[in-house]
C-alpha positions as CSV (number, residue, x, y, z in Angstrom):
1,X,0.0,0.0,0.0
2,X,1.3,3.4,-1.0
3,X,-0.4,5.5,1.9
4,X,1.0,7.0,5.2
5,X,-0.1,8.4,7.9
6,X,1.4,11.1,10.4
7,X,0.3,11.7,13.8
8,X,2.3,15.2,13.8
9,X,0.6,16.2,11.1
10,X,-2.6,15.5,11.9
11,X,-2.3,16.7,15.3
12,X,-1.8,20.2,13.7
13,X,-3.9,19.9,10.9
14,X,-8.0,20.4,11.1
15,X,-8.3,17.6,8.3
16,X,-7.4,15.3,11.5
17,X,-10.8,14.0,12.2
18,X,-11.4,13.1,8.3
19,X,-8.2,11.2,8.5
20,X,-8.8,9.7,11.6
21,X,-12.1,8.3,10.3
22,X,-10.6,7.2,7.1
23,X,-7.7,5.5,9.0
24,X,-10.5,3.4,11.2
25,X,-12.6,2.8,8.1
26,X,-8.6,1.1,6.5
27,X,-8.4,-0.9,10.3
28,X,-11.9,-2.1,9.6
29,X,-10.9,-3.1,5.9
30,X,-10.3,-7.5,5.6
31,X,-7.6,-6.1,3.4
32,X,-5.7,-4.9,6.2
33,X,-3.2,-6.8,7.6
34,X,-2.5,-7.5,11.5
35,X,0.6,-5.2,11.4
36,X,-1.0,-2.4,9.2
37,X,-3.8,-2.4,12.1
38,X,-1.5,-2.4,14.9
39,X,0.4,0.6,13.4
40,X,-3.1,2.6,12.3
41,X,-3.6,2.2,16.2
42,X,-0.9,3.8,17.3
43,X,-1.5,6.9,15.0
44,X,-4.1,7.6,16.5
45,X,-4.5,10.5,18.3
46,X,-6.8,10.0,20.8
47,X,-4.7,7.3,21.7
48,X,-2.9,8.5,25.3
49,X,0.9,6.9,25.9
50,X,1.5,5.4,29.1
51,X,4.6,7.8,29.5
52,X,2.4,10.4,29.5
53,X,-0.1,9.5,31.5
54,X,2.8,9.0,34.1
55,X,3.7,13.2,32.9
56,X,0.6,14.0,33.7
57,X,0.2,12.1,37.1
58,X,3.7,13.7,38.6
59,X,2.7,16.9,37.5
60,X,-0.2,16.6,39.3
61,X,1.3,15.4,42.8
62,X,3.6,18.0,42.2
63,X,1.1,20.5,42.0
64,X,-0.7,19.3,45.0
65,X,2.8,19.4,47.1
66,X,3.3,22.9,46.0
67,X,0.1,24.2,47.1
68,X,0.4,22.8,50.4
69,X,3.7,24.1,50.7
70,X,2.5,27.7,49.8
71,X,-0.1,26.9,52.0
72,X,2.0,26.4,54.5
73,X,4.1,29.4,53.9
74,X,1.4,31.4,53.9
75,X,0.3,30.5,57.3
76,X,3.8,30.6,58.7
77,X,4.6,34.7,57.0
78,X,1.1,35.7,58.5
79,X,1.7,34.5,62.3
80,X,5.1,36.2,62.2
81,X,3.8,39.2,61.2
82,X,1.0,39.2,63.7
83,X,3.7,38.4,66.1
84,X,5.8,41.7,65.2
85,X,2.9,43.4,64.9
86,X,2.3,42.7,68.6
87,X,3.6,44.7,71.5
88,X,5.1,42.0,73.4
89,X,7.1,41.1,70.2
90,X,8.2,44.9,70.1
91,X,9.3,45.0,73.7
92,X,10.8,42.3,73.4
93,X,12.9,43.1,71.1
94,X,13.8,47.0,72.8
95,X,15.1,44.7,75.3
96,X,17.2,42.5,73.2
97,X,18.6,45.6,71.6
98,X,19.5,47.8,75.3
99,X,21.3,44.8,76.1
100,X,23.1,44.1,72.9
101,X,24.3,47.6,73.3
102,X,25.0,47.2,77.1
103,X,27.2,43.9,76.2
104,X,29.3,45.9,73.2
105,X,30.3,48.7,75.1
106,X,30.9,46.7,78.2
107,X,33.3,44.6,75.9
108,X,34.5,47.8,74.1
109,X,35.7,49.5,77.7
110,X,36.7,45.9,79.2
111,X,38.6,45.2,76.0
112,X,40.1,48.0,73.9
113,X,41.1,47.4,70.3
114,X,45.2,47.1,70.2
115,X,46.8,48.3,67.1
116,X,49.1,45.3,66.7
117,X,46.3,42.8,67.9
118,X,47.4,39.5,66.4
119,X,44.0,38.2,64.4
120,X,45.0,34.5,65.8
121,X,43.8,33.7,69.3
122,X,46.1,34.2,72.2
123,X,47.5,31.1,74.1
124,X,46.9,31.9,78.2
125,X,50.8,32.4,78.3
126,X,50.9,34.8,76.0
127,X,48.1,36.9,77.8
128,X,49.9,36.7,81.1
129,X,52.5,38.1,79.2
130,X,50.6,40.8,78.1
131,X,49.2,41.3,81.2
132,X,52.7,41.6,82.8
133,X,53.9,44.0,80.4
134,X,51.2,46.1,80.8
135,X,51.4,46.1,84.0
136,X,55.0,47.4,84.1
137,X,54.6,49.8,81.6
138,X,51.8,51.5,83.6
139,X,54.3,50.8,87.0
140,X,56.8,53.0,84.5
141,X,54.6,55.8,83.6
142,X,53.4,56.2,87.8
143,X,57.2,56.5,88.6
144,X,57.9,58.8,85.6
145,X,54.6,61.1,87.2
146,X,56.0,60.7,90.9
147,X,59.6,62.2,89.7
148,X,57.8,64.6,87.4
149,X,55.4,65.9,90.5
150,X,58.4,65.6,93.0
151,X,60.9,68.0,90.5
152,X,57.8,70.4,90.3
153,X,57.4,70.3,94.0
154,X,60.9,71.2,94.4
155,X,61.3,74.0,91.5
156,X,58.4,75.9,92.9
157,X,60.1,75.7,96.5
158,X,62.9,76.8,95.1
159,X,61.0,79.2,93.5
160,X,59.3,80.6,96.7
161,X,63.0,80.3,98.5
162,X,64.3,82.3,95.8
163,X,61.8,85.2,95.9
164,X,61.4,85.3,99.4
165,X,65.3,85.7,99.6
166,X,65.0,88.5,97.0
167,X,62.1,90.2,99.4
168,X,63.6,90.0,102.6
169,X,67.3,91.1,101.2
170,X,64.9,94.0,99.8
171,X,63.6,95.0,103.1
172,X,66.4,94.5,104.7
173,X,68.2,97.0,102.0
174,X,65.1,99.3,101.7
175,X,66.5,100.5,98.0
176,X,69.0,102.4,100.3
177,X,72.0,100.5,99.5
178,X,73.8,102.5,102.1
179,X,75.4,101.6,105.3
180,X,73.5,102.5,108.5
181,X,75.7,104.0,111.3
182,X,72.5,104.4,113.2
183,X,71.7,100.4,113.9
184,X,71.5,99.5,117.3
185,X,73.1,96.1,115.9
186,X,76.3,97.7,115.0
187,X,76.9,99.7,118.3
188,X,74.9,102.8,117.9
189,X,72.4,103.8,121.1
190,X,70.6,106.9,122.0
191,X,71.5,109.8,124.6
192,X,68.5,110.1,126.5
193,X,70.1,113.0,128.3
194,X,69.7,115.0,125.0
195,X,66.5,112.7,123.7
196,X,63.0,114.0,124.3
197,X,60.6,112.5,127.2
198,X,58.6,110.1,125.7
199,X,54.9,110.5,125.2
200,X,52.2,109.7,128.4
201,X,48.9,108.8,127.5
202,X,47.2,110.4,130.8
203,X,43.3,109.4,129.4
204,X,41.3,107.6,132.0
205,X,40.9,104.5,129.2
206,X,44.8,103.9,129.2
207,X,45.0,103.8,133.3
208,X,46.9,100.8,133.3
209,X,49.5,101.9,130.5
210,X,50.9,103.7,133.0
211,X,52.7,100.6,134.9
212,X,56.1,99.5,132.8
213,X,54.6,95.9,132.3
214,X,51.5,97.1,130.7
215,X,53.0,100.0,128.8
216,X,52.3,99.7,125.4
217,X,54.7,102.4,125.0
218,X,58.2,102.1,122.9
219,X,61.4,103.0,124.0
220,X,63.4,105.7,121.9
221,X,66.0,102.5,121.1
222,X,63.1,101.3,118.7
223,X,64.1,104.0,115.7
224,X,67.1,102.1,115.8
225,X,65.8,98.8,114.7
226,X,65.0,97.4,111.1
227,X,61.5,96.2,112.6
228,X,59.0,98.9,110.8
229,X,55.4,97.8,111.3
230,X,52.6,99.3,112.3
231,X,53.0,100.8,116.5
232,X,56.3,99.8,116.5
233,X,57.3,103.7,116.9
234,X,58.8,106.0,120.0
235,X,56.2,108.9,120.4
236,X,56.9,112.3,122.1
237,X,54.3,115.0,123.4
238,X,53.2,117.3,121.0
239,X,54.7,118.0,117.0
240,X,58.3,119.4,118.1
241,X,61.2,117.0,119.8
242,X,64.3,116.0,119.0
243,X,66.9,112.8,119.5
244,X,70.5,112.1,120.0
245,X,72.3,108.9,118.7
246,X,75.8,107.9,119.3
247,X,76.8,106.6,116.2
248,X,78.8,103.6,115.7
249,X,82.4,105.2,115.6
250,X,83.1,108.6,114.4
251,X,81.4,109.3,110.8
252,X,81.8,111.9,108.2
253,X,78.2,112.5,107.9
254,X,76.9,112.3,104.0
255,X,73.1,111.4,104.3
256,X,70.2,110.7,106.6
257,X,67.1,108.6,106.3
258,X,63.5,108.4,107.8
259,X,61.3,105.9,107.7
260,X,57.0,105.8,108.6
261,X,54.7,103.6,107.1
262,X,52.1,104.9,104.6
263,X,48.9,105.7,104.9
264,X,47.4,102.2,103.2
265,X,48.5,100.3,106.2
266,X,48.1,102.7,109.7
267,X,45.6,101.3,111.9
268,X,44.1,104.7,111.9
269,X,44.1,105.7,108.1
270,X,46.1,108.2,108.0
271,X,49.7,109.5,108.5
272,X,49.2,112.7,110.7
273,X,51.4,111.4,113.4
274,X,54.5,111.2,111.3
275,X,57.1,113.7,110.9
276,X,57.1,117.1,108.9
277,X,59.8,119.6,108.9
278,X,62.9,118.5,111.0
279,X,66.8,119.7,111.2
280,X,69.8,117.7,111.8
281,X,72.8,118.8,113.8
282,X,76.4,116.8,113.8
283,X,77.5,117.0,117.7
284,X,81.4,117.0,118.2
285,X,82.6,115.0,121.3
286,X,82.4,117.9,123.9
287,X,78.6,117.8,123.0
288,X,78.0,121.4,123.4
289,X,79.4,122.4,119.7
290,X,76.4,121.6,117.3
291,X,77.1,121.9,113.5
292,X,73.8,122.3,111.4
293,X,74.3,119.7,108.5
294,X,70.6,121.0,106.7
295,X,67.0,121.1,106.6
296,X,64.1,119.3,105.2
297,X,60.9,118.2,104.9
298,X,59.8,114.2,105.4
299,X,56.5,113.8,102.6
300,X,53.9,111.3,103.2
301,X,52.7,111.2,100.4
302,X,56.1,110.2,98.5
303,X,57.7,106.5,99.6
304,X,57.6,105.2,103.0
305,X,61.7,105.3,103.1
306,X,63.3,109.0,102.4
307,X,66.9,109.7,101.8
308,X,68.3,113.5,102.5
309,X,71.6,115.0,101.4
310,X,73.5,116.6,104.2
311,X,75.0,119.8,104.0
312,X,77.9,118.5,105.4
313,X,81.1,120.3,103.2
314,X,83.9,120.3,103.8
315,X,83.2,117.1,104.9
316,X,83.6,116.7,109.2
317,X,83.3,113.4,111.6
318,X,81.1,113.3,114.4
319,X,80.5,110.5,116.9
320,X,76.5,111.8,117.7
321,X,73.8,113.2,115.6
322,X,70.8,115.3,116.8
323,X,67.5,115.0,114.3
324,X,65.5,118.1,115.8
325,X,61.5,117.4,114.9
326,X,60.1,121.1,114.1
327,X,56.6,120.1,113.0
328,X,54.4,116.7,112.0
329,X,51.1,116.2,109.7
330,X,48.8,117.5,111.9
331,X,49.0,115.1,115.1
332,X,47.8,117.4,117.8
333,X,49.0,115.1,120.8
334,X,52.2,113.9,119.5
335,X,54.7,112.4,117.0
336,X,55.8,108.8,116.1
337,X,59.1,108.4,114.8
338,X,59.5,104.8,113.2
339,X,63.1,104.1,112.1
340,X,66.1,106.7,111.5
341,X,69.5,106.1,109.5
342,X,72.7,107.7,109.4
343,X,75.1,107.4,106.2
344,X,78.1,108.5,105.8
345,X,81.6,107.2,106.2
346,X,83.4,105.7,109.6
347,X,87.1,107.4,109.5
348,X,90.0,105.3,111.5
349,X,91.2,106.7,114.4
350,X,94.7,108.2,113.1
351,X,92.4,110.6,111.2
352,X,90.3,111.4,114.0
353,X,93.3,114.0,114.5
354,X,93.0,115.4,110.8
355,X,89.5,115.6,110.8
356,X,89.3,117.3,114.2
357,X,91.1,120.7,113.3
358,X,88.7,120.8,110.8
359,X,85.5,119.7,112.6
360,X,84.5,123.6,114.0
361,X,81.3,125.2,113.1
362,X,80.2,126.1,109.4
């Protein structure tokens, strides 16, 4: 037989079902042989294959699988997001978070980050090691601070030492820088015979001054000591007195200081008790030939310390000088005299001679 059939083809064509029908009507035929029928049969399309029927059965279970699967997804993704959606879920979680934080920057201060830290794990030797040289490093750096606070410690005392050298060597000097033939500490005293009485408070309120171990009185001596403060001052009655001071030796007389505190630092404000006017006398050693060496006027208002140029030419030595008080700043009961100073320069004896027939009166 010269015909063929093609199940492609007619699964694609619409003259299918006429084929179909003419390919059943050829099966039917006695002409047909038992192999022509069996292949007609398989051409057909409305035949199914077992492997597909298996295709189709596996698809199907997988199908089914699927959908439960999704199904079971579904059911999962919904009841976690009811759960965040919850509050419990949401505090939860703020807790989880604080102490996540808490536990990083606990490790973070327990634990710093090292520069060189090895990225393999440290054996416990090795730590103690750390540990050790940590701990000597930090031993180091305390004893480096101790010397380093002890050398401060002792610059700034030396500091202070230094200064209060430099203050004391300044009082002592009072910007003078002149030898004092006046100090009691080098020999020189006062003549009280030629020395003015010294000043009696005779108010009812300063009854017990009166008795010598409740004076608060100073002696005339106290001009001749480098202690200037406050009180520490002779007093005589009334603005005009004088004193004698045996000098230290015979001195050609060149200069003369006074000394009264200012105004800033008197108990009472002002400086009304201190000396105004005044005029200084060089006495020869029969103590009745005076020699007027100048006269001037002590200023309150200028510096505490006061140096004066004596007229004192040509020059003559003299073992006493007389400062004569004429007037003071307004005082009307008396006048302090703090501290006086004599300058000049000591002659030996051997000129003691020379200077003698040239000591008379100017």
């Amino acid at each position: 037989m010269g015909w063929k059939l093609s199940a492609g083809v007619c699964a694609s064509e619409p003259q299918c079902g006429d084929r179909v029908w003419r390919g059943n009507q050829l099966a039917a035929s006695p002409a047909v042989s038992e192999e022509q029928r069996s292949l007609l049969a398989t051409l057909d399309p409305r035949r199914e294959m077992p492997a597909l029927r298996v295709t189709k059965s596996f698809l199907s279970l997988l199908f089914q699988v699927l959908r439960v699967l999704l199904s079971q997804v579904r059911d999962a993704l919904l009841g976690v997001c009811r759960e965040v959606c919850s509050a419990r879920f949401l505090f939860a979680t703020s807790l989880l978070s604080i102490f996540l934080a808490a536990l990083s920057w606990g490790l973070l201060h327990l634990f710093p980050p090292l520069e060189n830290e090895p990225k393999a794990m440290l054996t416990p030797s090795e730590y103690h090691d750390r540990v050790r040289s940590h701990g000597q490093q930090l031993q180091q750096l305390q004893a480096e601070l101790n010397k380093l606070r002890k050398e401060v410690i002792r610059v700034r005392e030396a500091h202070s030492e230094r200064v209060a050298k430099l203050v004391f060597q300044r009082l002592n000097e009072d910007f003078v820088q002149k030898p004092d033939y006046a100090l009691s500490s080098v020999g020189a005293t006062i003549d009280l015979e030629k020395t003015s009485q010294d000043y009696e408070d005779t108010n009812t309120a300063y009854f017990w001054n009166r008795f010598s171990f409740w004076n608060y009185a100073r002696p005339p001596t106290v001009i001749l000591e480098p202690d200037v403060f406050p009180g520490n001052c002779w007093a005589f009655q009334g603005d005009q007195g004088q004193v004698a001071i045996r000098l230290a030796g015979r001195v050609q007389l060149s200069h003369i200081t006074l000394q009264h505190p200012p105004p800033s630092v008197a108990h009472t404000g002002d400086a009304s008790s201190a000396p105004r006017d005044f005029a200084v006398f060089g006495l020869q050693v029969d103590d009745d030939t005076e020699v007027f060496l100048g006269r001037f006027t002590f200023d309150v208002k200028k510096s505490a310390i006061q140096t004066f140029h004596l007229q004192n030419d040509p020059p003559s030595a003299f073992p006493k000088v007389k400062i004569q008080i004429l007037s003071n700043w307004g005082h009307p009961r008396f006048t302090c005299l703090y501290r006086v100073r004599v300058h000049g320069l000591r002659i030996s004896e051997g000129e003691d001679s020379a200077t003698g027939a040239t000591g008379g009166p100017h």
